[in-house]
C-alpha positions in Angstrom: -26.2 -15.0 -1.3 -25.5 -11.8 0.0 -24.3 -9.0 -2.5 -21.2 -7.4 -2.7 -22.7 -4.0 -1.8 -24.4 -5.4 1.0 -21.1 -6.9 2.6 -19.6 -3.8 2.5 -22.4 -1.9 4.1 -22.7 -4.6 6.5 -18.9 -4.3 7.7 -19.4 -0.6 8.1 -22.5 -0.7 10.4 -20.9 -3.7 12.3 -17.4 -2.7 12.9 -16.2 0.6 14.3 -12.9 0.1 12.6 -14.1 0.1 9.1 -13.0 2.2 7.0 -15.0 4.0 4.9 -13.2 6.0 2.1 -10.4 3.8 1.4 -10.7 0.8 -0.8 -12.2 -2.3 1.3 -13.2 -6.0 -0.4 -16.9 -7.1 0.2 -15.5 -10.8 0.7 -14.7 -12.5 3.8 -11.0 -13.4 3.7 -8.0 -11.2 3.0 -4.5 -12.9 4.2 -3.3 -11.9 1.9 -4.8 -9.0 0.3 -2.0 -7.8 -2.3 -3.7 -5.2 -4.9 -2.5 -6.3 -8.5 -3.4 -6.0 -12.1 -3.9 -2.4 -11.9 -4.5 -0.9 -14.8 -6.4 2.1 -16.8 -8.7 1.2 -19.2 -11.8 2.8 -21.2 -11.5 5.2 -18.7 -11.7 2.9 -16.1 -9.6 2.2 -13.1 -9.4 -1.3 -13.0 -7.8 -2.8 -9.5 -7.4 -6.5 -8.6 -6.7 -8.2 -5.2 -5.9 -11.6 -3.7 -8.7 -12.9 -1.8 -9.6 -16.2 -0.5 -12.4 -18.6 -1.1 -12.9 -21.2 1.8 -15.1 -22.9 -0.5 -12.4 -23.8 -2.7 -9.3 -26.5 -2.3 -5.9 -25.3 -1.4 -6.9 -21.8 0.8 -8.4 -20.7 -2.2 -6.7 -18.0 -3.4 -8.2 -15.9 -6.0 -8.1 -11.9 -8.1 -11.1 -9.7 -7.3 -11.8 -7.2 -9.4 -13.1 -3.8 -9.0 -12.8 -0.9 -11.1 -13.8 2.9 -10.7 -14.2 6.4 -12.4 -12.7 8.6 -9.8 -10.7 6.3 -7.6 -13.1 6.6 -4.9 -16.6 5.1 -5.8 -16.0 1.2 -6.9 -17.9 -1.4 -8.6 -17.5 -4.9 -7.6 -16.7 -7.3 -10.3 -17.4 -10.9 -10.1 -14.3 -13.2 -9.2 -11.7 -12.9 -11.9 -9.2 -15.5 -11.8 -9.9 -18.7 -10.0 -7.2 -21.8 -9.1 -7.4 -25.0 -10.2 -5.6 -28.3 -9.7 -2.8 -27.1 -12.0 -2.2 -23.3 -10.3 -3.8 -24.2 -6.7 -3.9 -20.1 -6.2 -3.7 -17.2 -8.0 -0.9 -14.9 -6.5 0.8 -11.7 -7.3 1.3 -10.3 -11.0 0.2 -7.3 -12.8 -1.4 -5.9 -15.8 -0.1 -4.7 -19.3 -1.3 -4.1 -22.7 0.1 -6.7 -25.2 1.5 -5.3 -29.0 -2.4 -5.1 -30.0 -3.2 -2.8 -27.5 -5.5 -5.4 -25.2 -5.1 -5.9 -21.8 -3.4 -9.1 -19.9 -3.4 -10.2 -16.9 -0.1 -11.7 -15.3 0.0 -14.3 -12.0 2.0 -16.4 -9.9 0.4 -19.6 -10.4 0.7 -21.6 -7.2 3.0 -24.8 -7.7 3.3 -23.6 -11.3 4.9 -21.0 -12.2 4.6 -17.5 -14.3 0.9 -17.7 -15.7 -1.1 -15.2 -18.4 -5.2 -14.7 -18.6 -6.6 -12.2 -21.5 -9.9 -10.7 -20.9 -13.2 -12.0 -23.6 -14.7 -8.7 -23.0 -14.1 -4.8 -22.8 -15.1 -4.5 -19.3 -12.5 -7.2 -18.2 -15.5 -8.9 -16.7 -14.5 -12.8 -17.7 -11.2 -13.6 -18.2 -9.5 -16.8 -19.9 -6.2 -18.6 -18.9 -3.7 -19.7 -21.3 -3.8 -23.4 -22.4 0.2 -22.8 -22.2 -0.1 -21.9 -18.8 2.3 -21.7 -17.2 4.4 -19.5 -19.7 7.4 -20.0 -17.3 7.1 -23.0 -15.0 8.9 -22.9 -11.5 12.2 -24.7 -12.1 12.3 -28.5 -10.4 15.2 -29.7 -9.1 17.6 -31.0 -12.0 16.2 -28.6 -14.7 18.5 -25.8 -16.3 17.0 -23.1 -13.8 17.4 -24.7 -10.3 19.3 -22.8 -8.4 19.5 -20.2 -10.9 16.9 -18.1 -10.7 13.4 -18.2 -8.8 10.0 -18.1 -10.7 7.5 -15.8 -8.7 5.4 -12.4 -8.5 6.2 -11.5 -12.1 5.8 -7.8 -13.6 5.4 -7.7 -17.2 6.3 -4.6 -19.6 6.2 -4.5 -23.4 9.6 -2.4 -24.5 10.1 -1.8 -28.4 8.9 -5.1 -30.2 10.1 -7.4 -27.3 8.0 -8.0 -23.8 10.5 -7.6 -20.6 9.6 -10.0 -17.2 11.1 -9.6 -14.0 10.8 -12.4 -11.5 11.1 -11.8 -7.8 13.3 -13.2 -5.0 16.1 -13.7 -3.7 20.4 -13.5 -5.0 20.6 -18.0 -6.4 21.9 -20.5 -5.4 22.6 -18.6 -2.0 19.1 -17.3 -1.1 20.3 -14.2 0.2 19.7 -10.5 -0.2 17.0 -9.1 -2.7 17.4 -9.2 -6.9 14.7 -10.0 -9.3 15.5 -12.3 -12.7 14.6 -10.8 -16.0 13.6 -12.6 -18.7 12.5 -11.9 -22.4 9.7 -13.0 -25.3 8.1 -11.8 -28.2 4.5 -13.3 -27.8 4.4 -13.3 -23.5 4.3 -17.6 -24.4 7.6 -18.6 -25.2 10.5 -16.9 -22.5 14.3 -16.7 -22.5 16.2 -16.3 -19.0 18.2 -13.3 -19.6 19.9 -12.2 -16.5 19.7 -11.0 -13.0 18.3 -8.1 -13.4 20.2 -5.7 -10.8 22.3 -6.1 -7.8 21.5 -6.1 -4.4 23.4 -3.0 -2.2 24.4 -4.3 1.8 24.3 -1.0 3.0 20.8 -0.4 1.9 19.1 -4.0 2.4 19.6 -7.0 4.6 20.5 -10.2 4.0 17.0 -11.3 4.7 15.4 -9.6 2.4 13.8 -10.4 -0.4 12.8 -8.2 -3.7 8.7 -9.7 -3.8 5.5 -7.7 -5.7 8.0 -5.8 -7.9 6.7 -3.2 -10.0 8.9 -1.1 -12.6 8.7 2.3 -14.2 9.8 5.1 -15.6 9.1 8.0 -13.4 10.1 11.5 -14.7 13.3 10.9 -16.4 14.3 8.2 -13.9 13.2 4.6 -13.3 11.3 3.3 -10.5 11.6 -0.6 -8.7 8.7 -0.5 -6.5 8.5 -4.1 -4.1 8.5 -5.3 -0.6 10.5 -7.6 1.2 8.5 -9.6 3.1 10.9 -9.1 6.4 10.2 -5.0 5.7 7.2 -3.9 4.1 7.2 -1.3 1.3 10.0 0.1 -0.6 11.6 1.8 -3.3 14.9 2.4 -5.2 15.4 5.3 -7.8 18.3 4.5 -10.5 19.4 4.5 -14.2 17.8 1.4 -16.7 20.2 0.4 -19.6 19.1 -2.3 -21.9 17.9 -5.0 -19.5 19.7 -4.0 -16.6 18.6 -1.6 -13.7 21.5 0.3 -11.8 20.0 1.5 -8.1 21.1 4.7 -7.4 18.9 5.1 -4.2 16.6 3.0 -1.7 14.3 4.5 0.3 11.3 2.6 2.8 7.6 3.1 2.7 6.9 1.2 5.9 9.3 1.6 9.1 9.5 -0.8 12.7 5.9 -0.8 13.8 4.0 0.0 10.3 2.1 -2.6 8.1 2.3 -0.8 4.5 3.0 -3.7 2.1 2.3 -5.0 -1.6 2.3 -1.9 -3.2 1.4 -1.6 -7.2 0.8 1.2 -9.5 -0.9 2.6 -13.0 -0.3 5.0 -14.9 -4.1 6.9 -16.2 -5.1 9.1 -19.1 -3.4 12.2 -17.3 0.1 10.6 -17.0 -0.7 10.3 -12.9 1.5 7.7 -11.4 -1.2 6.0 -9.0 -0.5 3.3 -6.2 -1.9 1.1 -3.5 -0.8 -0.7 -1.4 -2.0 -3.4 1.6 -2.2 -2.0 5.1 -2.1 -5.2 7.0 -4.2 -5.5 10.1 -2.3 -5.6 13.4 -4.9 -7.0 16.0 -4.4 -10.2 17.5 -7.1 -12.7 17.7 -7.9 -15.4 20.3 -7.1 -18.7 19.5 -10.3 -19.7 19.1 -11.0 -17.5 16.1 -8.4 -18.9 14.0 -7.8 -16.6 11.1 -10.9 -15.6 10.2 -11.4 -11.9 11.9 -7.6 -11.1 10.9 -8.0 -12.6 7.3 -11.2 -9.9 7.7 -9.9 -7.2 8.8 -7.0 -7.4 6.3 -9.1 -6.5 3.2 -7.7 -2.3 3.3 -5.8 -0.6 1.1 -4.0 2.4 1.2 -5.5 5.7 -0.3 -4.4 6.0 -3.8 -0.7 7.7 -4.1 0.1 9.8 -7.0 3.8 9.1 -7.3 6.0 11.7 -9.4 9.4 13.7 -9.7 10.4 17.1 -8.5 12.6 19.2 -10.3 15.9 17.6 -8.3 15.0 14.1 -9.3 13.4 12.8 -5.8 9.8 11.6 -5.3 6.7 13.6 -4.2 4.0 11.3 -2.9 0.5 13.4 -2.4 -3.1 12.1 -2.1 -5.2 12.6 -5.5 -7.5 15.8 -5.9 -10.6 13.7 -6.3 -10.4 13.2 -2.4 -10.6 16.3 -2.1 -14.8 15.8 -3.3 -15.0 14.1 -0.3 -14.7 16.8 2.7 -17.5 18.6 3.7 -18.1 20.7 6.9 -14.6 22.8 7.1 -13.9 23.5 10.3 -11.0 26.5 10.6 -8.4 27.8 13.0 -5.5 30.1 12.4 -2.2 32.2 13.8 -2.4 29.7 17.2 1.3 30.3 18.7 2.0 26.7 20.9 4.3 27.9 23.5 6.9 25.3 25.0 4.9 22.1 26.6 1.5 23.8 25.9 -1.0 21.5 25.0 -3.7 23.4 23.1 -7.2 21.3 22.2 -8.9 22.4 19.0 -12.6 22.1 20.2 -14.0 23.1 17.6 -12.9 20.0 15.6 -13.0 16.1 16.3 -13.5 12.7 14.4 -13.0 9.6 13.3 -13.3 10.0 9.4 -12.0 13.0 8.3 -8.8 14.9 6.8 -6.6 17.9 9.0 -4.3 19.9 7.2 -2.1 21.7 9.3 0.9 24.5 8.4 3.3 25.6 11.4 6.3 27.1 11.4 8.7 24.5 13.1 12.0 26.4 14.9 15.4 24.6 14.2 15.4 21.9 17.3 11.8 22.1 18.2 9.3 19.3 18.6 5.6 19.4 17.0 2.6 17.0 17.7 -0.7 16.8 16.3 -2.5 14.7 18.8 -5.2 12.8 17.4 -8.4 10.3 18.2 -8.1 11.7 21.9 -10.2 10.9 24.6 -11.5 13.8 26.6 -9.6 12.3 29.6 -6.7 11.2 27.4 -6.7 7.9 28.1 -6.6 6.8 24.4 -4.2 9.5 21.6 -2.6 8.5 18.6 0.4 11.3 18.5 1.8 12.3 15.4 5.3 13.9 15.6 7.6 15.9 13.5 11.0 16.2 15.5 12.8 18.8 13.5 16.4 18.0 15.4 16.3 14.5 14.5 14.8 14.7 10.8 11.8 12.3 11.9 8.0 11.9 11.0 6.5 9.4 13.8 2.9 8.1 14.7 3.3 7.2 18.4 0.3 4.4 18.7 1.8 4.3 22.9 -1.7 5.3 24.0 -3.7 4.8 20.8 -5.9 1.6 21.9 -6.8 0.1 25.1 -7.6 -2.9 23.6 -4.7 -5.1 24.1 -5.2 -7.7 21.3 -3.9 -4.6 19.5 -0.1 -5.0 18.1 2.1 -3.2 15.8 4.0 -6.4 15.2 7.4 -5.6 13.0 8.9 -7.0 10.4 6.2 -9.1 8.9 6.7 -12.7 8.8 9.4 -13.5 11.1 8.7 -14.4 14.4 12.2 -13.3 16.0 11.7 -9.7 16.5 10.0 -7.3 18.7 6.0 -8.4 18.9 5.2 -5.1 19.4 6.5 -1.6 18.7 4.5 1.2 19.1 6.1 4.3 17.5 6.8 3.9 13.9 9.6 6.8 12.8 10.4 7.8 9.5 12.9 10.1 8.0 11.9 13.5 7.1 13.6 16.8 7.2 12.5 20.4 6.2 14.6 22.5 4.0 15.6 25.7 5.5 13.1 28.4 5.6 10.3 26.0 4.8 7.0 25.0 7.1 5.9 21.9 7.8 2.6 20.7 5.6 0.7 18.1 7.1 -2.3 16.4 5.5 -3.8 13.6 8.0 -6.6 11.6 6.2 -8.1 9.6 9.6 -10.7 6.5 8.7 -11.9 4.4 11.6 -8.7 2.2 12.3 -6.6 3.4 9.7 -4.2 6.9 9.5 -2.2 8.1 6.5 0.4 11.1 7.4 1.3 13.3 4.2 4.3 15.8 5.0 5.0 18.6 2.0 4.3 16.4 -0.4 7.8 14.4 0.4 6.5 11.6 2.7 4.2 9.9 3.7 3.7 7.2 7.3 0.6 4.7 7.0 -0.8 3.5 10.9 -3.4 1.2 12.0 -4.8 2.7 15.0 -8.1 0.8 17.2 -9.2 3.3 19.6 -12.1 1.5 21.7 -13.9 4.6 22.7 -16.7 6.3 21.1 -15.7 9.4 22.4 -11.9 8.9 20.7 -12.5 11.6 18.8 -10.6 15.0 20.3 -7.4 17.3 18.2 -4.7 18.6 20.0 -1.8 20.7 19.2 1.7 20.5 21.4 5.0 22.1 21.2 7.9 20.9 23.1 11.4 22.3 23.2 10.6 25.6 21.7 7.1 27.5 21.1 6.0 26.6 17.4 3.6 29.0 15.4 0.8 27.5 13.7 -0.3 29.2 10.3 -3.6 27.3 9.9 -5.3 23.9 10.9 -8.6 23.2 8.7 -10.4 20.1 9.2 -12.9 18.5 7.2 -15.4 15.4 8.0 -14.8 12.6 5.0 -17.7 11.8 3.3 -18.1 7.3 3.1 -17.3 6.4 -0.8 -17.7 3.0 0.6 -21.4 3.4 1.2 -21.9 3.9 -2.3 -20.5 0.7 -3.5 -22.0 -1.8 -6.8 -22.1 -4.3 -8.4 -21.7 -5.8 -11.5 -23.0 -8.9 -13.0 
């Protein structure tokens, strides 16, 4: 059998749009690929992920396991949670540390409910299930919880002498709008239903939305819900928590029409560093004749690590992690370029497919900015990134970006009566007055993060089909724009470097 290692290198040298500095599975099935259980331990970062096993019954849903020293460089771990006839798949959860300080792992168990596994080593190599498992079985029709509250994607915290577990879904009996369920135990075996555990807003969410993969937090001297809805990707609100109940004071997207930025989960490490992933979903179609399987491939990507945090008015920075920085090599430079209205100005001294460009400009009140990316020399492939200062908008404008027309930048996920295809995802984000616009593009085969001042940041699949996809270009449109600096550096493959564990 092939090792892990092996898998990955083979994916790299086989597939252009591989990435090859953020986190990839070696296995062969990732629909879905949720990251969960993430956790930091003997100086460890420990990260698990759904997979699937088409050797097993029931799609075969399972936690992989890798863990890593510097968020980059990964060993593979061998299969850590595996269904059975009782929970036919293992599905979202996360990781805690009970009142003895050890680690444990918390599932959706499929067709049974809330489900608990503690590790039998300190390297969280084997895990064992619960013999009471499941700790909170999915209410059947008739029992005191039907219609009252919905058992799945649990998060787990331990607060004071009593363990706290929220339960995602939907408002009951109604199945409307986004709320989670909290419930309450002192030995994460025997739970009490407590209470819904905040209140959905109309103005900020839909009715068909749902509160799934939730993830809770304090963040500076705030709280943090992190979750999806599966109808809109990634999300967050900011608010006040007050003895089992969480009051949203803000809700704010991390995925926008056209983006596939979904599951998110977080840590928190030795340093106090709020660190999340999160899925980026493939968006190329397949024939009919291939089924699943290259999309279920291709799916297997995560995000770069995000270190979340607060600013000193209470809203959230989201930057890359310095150890990327260790990556760049060959710095490529230019500075004081002035972009006068509808210039186009290439950058030929810099081009790629896997590298980082950091750009400062000076954007005038009104004015238009694009860093033009993967460009072909005759520009029949570009992936446009654009700041429109007059409208407050970050956008990656995938119009051009592939000629390859399986590609689509299908929106929301999983419903099947909106627009198939929208190419420009947009945003919010607005300077402050006075203040320049602070890019930091991080470009890996088919995938593009876009970091502005710290503030926000867009996540784009991108599948140009040329080799020569490669160019930079600089625009300005409705007023010249001066550009401080652009450095670019290549990205060196952490992938490549990949092991393996027994």
């Amino acid at each position: 059998m092939q090792s892990k290692p092996a898998a990955i290198a083979e994916r790299i040298a086989s597939d252009p749009h591989t990435p090859h500095y953020h986190f990839i599975a070696p296995e062969s099935s990732h629909w879905p690929f949720d990251p969960n259980g993430a956790i930091f331990w003997n100086d460890r970062y420990h990260l698990f992920y759904i997979f699937q096993d088409p050797d097993l019954p029931h799609a075969g849903h399972c936690w992989g396991h890798a863990s890593s020293e510097d968020l980059l460089h990964w060993t593979y771990h061998p299969t850590a949670l595996i269904p059975d006839e009782v929970q036919k798949g293992i599905f979202s959860g996360c990781a805690l540390l009970d009142k003895s300080g050890r680690p444990v792992l918390v599932y959706h168990g499929v067709d049974a409910g809330t489900c608990i596994a503690t590790p039998e080593d300190d390297e969280l190599i084997v895990w064992r299930k619960s013999p009471n498992n499941p700790v909170i079985p999915m209410p059947a029709e008739g029992d005191t919880g039907w219609g009252v509250y919905r058992v799945f994607d649990p998060h787990v915290w331990l607060q004071g002498d009593t363990y706290h577990a929220i339960l995602g879904d939907m408002v009951k009996p109604y199945d409307i709008r986004d709320t989670v369920y909290l419930f309450t135990s002192k030995d994460l075996i025997h739970w009490a239903p407590a209470r819904q555990f905040y209140n959905p807003n109309p103005h900020w969410t839909g009715e068909d939305e749902d509160c799934a993969c939730p993830d809770f937090f304090q963040i500076g001297d705030r709280h943090m819900l992190l979750c999806i809805s599966h109808t809109r990707g990634a999300r967050y609100y900011l608010g006040r928590y007050d003895n089992g109940t969480f009051i949203p004071e803000e809700h704010h997207r991390m995925n926008w029409p056209g983006g596939s930025c979904f599951a998110p989960e977080s840590l928190l490490d030795d340093s106090g560093r709020r660190i999340m992933w999160a899925w980026v979903i493939n968006q190329m179609r397949v024939r009919a004749d291939q089924g699943y399987a290259q999309i279920r491939r291709d799916g297997g990507v995560m995000t770069l690590p995000r270190v979340l945090s607060l600013d000193e008015v209470g809203q959230v920075r989201i930057e890359p992690p310095i150890e990327l920085d260790t990556l760049r090599t060959n710095a490529r430079e230019y500075h004081d370029l002035t972009i006068d209205l509808d210039q186009v100005v290439a950058l030929d001294r810099i081009s790629g497919d896997v590298m980082e460009v950091a750009v400062i400009a000076t954007v005038p009140d009104g004015a238009v900015f694009e860093l033009q990316v993967r460009v072909s020399p005759d520009t029949q492939e570009l992936t446009r990134i654009v700041f429109d200062r007059a409208h407050s908008t970050l956008s990656i404008d995938n119009g051009a970006s592939s000629l390859d027309s399986r590609v689509s930048h299908y929106y929301p996920i999983g419903r099947s009566d909106y627009p198939s295809d929208v190419p420009v995802q947009t945003a919010p984000f607005a300077l402050h007055a006075g203040e320049r616009l602070e890019l930091r593009v991080y470009l890996d085969a088919s995938i593009m993060e876009v970091f502005a001042n710290g503030r926000q940041c867009v996540t784009g699949r991108i599948y140009p089909t040329r080799a020569d996809s490669t160019g930079v270009r600089l625009m300005a449109r409705r007023a010249a724009t001066t550009v401080h600096s652009v450095v670019a550096w290549d990205m060196a493959s952490a992938n490549s470097a990949s092991t393996e564990s027994a």
